[in-house]
C-alpha positions in Angstrom: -15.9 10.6 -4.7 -14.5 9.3 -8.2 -12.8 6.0 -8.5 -9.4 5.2 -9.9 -10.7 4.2 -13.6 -8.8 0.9 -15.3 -8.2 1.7 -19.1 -6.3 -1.4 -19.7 -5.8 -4.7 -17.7 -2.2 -6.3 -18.3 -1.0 -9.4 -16.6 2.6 -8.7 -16.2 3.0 -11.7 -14.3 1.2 -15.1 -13.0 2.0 -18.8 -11.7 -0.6 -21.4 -9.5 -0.8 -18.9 -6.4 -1.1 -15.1 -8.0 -1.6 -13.1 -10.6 0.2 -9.5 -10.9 -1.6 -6.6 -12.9 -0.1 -3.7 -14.2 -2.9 -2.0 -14.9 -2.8 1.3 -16.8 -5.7 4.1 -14.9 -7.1 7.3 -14.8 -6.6 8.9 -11.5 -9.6 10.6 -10.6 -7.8 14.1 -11.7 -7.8 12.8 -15.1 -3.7 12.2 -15.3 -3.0 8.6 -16.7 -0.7 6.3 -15.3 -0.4 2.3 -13.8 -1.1 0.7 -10.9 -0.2 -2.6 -9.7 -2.7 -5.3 -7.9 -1.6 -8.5 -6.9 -4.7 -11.2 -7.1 -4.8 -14.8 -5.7 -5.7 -17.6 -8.1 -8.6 -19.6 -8.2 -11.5 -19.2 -6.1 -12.4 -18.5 -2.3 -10.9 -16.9 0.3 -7.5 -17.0 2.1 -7.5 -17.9 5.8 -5.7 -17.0 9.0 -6.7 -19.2 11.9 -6.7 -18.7 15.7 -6.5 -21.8 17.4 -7.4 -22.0 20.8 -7.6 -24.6 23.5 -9.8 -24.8 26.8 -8.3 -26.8 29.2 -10.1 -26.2 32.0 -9.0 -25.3 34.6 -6.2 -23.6 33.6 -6.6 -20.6 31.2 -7.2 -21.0 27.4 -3.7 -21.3 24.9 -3.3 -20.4 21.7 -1.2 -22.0 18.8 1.5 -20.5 16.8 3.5 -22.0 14.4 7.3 -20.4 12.9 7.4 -20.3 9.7 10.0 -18.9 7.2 8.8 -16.0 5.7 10.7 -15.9 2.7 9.7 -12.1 1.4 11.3 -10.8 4.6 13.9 -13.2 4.7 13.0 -14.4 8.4 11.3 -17.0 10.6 8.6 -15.5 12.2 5.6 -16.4 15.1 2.1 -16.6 13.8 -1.1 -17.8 13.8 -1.8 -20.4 10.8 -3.0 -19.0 7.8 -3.1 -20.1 3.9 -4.3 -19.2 0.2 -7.9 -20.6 0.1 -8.2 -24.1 -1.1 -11.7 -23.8 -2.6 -14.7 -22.0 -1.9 -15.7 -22.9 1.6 -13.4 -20.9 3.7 -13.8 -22.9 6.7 -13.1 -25.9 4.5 -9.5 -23.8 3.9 -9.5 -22.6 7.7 -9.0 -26.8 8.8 -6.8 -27.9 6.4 -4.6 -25.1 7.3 -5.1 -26.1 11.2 -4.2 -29.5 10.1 -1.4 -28.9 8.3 0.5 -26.4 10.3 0.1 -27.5 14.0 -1.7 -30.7 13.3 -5.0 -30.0 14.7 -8.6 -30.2 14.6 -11.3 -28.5 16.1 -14.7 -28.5 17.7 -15.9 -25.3 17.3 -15.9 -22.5 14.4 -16.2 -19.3 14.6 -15.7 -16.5 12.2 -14.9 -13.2 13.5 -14.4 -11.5 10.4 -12.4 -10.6 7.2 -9.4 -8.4 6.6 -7.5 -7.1 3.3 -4.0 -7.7 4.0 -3.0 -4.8 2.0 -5.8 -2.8 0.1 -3.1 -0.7 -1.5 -1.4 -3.7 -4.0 -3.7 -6.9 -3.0 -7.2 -7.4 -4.4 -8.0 -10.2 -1.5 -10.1 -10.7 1.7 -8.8 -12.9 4.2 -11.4 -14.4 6.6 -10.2 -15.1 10.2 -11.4 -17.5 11.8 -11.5 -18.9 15.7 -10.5 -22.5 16.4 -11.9 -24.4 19.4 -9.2 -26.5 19.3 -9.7 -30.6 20.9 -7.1 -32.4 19.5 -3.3 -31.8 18.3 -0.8 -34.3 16.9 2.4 -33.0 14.4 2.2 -30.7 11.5 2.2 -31.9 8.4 3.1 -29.1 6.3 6.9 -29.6 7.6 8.4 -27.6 4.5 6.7 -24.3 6.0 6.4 -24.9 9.9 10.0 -25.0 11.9 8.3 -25.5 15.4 5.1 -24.8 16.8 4.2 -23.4 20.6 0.8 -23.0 22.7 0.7 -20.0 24.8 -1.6 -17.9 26.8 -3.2 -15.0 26.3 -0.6 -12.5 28.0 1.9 -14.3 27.0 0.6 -13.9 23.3 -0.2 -10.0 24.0 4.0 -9.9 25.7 5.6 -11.0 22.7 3.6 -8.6 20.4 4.4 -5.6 23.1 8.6 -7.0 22.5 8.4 -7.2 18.8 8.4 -10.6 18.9 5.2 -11.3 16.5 4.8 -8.6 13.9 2.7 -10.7 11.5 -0.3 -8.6 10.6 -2.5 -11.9 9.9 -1.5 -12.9 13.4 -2.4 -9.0 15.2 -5.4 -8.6 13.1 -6.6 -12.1 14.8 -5.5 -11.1 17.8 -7.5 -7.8 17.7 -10.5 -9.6 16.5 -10.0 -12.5 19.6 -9.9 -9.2 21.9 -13.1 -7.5 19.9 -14.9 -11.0 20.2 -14.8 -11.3 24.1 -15.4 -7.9 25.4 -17.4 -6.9 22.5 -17.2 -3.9 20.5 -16.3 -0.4 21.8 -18.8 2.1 22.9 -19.2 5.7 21.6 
């Protein structure tokens, strides 16, 4: 299978967090023509986080924080996430915990990587699970309106109701679900 071919790179646009091509290609039927990709700056990877807490005996909780999403012009409920802030991707994954619901962690897990979307970005996001064992307040108060823990069903009712649309926050989810019962037969 051929390969979309970049004839010339063009930075149509950049600033501290991205950089936008418009790139002109070769399609792999020979016709000419552009394509956009949108890269992050600097290096590492970005980071969603699941944070969860294990208070025994009741059952575990997860964090979510609202946050104005101002591409779609709406608050909306999601796990924490963030552009890297080096290379260490767990170093990114805590100060993101930290900053958004004010938390640290005992335990890290990663339970994989996702490309938020393949068609425009050129990034990998890893996700990571949070054993969660102590929470004050955010401190990234300019992004987070209000943060909630909540079970797991509750978690799963609000993305059934439309509530949490976030891909960041369903991919993690998926991945949360994938983690515990393992991965599917056939």
């Amino acid at each position: 299978m051929t390969k979309i071919q970049r004839v010339r790179e063009r930075v149509a646009y950049q600033n501290r967090f991205i950089v936008v091509h418009d790139d002109e290609v070769v399609f792999p039927d020979g016709h000419p023509g552009t394509y956009i990709k949108v890269s992050p700056r600097g290096e590492g990877l970005g980071v969603v986080v699941v944070p969860r807490r294990l208070d025994p005996p009741r059952a575990p909780a997860y964090g979510l924080v609202r946050t104005f999403r101002y591409p779609v012009g709406e608050h909306q409920w999601g796990f924490p996430r963030g552009f890297a802030q080096g290379p260490d991707p767990r170093a990114s994954a805590e100060a993101e915990l930290r900053e958004e619901l004010g938390a640290t962690a005992s335990r890290w897990t990663l339970l994989g990587h996702v490309t938020p979307d393949s068609g425009v970005q050129s990034t990998r996001v890893a996700v990571f699970l949070a054993d969660v064992e102590g929470v004050g307040e955010p401190t990234d108060l300019r992004e987070v309106s209000e943060t909630a823990w909540v079970g797991l069903e509750e978690l799963r009712g609000r993305v059934a109701a439309g509530e949490i649309e976030d891909a960041f926050t369903l991919a993690g989810l998926l991945l949360v679900d994938l983690a515990d019962t393992g991965p599917a037969e056939g």
